[in-house]
C-alpha positions in Angstrom: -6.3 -127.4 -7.7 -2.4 -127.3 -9.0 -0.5 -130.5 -7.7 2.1 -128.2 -5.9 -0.9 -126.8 -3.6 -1.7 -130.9 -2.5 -0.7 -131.7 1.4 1.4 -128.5 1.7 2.2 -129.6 5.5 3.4 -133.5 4.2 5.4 -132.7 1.2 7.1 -130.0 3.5 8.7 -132.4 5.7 10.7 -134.0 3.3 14.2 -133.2 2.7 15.9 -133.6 -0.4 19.3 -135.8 0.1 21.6 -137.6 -2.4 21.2 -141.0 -3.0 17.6 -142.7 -2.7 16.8 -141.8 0.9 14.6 -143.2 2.9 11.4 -142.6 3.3 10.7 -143.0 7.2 13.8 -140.6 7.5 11.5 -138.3 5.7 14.6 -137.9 3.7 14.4 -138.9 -0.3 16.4 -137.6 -3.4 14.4 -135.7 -6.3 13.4 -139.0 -8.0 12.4 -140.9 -5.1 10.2 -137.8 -4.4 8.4 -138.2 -7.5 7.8 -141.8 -6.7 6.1 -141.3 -3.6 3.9 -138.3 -5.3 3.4 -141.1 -7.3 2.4 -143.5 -5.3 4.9 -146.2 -6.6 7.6 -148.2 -4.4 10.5 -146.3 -2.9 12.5 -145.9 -6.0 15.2 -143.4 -7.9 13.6 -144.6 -11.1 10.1 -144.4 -10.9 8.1 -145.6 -13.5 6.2 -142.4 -13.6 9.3 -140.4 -15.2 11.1 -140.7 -18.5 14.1 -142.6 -18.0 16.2 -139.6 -19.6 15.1 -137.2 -17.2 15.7 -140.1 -14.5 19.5 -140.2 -15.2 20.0 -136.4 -15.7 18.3 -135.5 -12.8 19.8 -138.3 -10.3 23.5 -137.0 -11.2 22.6 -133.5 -10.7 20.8 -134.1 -7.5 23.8 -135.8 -5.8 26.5 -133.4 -7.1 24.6 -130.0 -5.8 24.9 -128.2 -2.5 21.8 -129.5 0.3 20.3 -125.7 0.0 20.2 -125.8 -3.6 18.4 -129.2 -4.0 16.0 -128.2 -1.5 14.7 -125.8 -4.4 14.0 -128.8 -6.2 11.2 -129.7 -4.9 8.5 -128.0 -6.7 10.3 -129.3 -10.0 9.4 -133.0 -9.1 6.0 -132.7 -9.9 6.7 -131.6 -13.3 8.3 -135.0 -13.9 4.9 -136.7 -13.3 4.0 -138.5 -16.5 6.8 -138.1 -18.2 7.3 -141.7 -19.8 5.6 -140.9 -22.9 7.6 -142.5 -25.4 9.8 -139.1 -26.2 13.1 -140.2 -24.0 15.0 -139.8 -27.9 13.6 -136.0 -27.8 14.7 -135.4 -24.7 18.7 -136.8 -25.4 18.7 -134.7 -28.8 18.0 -131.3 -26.8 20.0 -132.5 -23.7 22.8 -133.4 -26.6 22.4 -130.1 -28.3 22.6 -128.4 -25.4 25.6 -129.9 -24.0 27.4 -129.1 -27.6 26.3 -126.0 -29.1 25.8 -124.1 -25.7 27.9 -125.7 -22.9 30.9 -126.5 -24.8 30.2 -123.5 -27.0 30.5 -121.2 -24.2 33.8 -123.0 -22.9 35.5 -122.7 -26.5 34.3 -119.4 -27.1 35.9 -118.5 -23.5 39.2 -120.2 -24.4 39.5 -117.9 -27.7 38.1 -120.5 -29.9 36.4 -118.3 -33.3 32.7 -119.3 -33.1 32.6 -120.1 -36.9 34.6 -123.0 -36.1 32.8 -124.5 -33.1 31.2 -127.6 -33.9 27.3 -127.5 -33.5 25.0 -130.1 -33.4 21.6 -129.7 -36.2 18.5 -129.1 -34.3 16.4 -132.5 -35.2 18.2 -135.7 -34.3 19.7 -137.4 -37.8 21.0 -140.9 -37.9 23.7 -139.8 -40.9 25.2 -137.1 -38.9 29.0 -137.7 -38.7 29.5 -138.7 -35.2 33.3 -139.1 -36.0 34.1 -136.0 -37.5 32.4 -134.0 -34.6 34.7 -136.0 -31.9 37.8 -135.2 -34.4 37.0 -131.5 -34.1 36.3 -131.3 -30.9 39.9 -133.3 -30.2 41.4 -130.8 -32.1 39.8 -127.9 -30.4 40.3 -129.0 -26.8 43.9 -129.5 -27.7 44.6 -126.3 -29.8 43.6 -123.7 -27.3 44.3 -126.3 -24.2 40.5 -126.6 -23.1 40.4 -128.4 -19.8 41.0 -132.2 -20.3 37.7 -133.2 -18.1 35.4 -131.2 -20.7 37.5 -132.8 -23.4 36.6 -136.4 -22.2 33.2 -135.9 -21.4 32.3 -134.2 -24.7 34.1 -137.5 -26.5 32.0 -139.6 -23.9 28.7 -137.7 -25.0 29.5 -138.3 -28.8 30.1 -142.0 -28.7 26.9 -142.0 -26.2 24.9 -140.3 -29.0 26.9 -142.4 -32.0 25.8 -145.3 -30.0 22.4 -144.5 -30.0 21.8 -144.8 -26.2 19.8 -142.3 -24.8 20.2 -143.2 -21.3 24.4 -142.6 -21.9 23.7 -139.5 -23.4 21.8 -138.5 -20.2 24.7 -139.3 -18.2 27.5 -137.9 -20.3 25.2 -134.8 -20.4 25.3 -134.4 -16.9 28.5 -135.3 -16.5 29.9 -132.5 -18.5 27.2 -129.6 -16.6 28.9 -131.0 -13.2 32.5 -130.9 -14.7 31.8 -127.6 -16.0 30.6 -126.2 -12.9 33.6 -127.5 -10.8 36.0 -126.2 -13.5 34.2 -122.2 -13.3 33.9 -122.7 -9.2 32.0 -120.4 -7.5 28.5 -120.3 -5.6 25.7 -122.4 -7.0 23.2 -119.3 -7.2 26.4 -117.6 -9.3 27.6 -120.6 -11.3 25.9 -120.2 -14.8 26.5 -123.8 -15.7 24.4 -125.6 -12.3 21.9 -122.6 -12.9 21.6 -124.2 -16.5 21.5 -127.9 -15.5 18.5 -126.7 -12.9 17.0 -124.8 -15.6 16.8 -128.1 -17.7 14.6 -130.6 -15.5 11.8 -127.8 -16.7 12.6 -128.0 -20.1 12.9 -131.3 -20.4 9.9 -132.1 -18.8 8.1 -129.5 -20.9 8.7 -131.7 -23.8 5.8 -133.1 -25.0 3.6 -131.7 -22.2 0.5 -130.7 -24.1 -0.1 -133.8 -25.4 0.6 -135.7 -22.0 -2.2 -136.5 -20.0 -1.9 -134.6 -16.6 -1.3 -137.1 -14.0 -3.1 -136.8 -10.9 -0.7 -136.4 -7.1 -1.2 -138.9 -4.6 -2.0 -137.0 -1.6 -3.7 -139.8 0.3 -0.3 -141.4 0.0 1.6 -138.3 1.1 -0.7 -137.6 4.1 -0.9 -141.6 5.4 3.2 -141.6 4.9 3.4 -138.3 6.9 1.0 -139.7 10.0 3.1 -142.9 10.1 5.8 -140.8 10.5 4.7 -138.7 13.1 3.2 -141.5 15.0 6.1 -143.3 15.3 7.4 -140.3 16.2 5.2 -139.6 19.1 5.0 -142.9 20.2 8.9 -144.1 20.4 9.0 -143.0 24.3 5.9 -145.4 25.4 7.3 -148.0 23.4 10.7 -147.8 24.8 9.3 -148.5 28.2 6.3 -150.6 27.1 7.9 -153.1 24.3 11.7 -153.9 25.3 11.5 -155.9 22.0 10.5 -153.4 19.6 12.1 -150.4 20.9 13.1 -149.5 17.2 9.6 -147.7 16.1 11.3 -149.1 12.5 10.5 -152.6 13.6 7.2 -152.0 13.7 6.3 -152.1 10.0 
């Protein structure tokens, strides 16, 4: 049995919010999702998940639209297992995305010739010139007057990746997709950069999968937490009336 076809009715009830959530709101964010599929502590960064998929998708859950991150959902069970020890993987192809495609695409639209867009090689290399690349993409931005926000966050996303840090390079990365999409406006099911941002929690997570162990749901969790919930639910009337003290069905745990 696939882990999306586990305790249907339980995972159902929860909505996807920014921020954490809370759990006996029935309300969590994407990565506090995967931590109770986990069966870890209410978390955002669940041990579970590799920490660059953690800070991508955390910035990209709180800056979308509540219908859109509902649509999420099926996504967190892809991050299941993803601390395997390839978050430096996962920041090269988030950087290389963010270089060659999302800022390619905005240079190209602002007249820039493609033969002199910057790109970034496919395998991560420590002698790269980090420098030159923020130099030409200075020039760039400021040549054919490229939207200061893009210009700053790709400068933030080299240092990041100069730096070494893959965790900055996660944020800068989504950073830039968020900046991006505010910049070309529009609908979220229309916007071709929050489409790409969504489309890279699968791809990300896709990295390294067929060596990963597959890592098992915790639907015993997800059905006791969905009881709870419905019990204190059900039972918030009598205890009104029978428990002056503990009127809050919260106080009870």
């Amino acid at each position: 049995m696939s882990p999306t076809a586990l305790a249907p009715s339980a995972a159902d009830e929860i909505s996807l919010v920014p921020r954490l959530g809370e759990r006996r709101d029935r309300e969590l964010c994407v990565m506090s999702f995967v931590a109770l599929l986990a069966g870890e502590r209410h978390t955002d960064r669940p041990a579970t998940a590799c920490p660059v998929i953690t800070t991508f998708v955390i910035k990209i859950n709180d800056a979308i639209d509540c219908d859109t991150r509902q649509r999420l959902k099926p996504l967190a069970h892809d991050i299941l297992g993803t601390n395997d020890g390839r978050s430096g993987e996962r920041a090269w192809y988030l950087a290389r995305t963010c270089v060659n495609d999302v800022f390619g695409g905005i240079a190209q639209a602002a007249g820039v010739p493609a033969e002199i867009i910057p790109h970034l090689p496919e395998r991560r290399n420590d002698a790269f010139d980090f420098s030159a690349l923020s130099s030409d993409i200075k020039s760039l931005c400021r040549k054919y007057d490229i939207d200061r926000a893009v210009l700053f966050d790709m400068r933030y996303l080299v240092r990041a990746l100069a730096r070494g840090s893959d965790d900055l390079v996660a944020s800068a990365a989504a950073v830039l997709f968020v900046d991006a999409a505010r910049l070309h406006g529009g609908a979220t099911d229309d916007n071709p950069y929050w489409k790409a941002a969504i489309a890279l929690f699968s791809r990300l997570c896709r990295i390294g999968k067929d060596g990963r162990a597959p890592v098992a749901l915790i639907e015993e969790h997800l059905i006791a937490d969905a009881i709870r919930s419905r019990t204190a639910r059900s039972y918030a009337p009598l205890l009104f009336w029978l428990a002056p003290d503990r009127r809050n069905p919260r106080n009870s745990g």
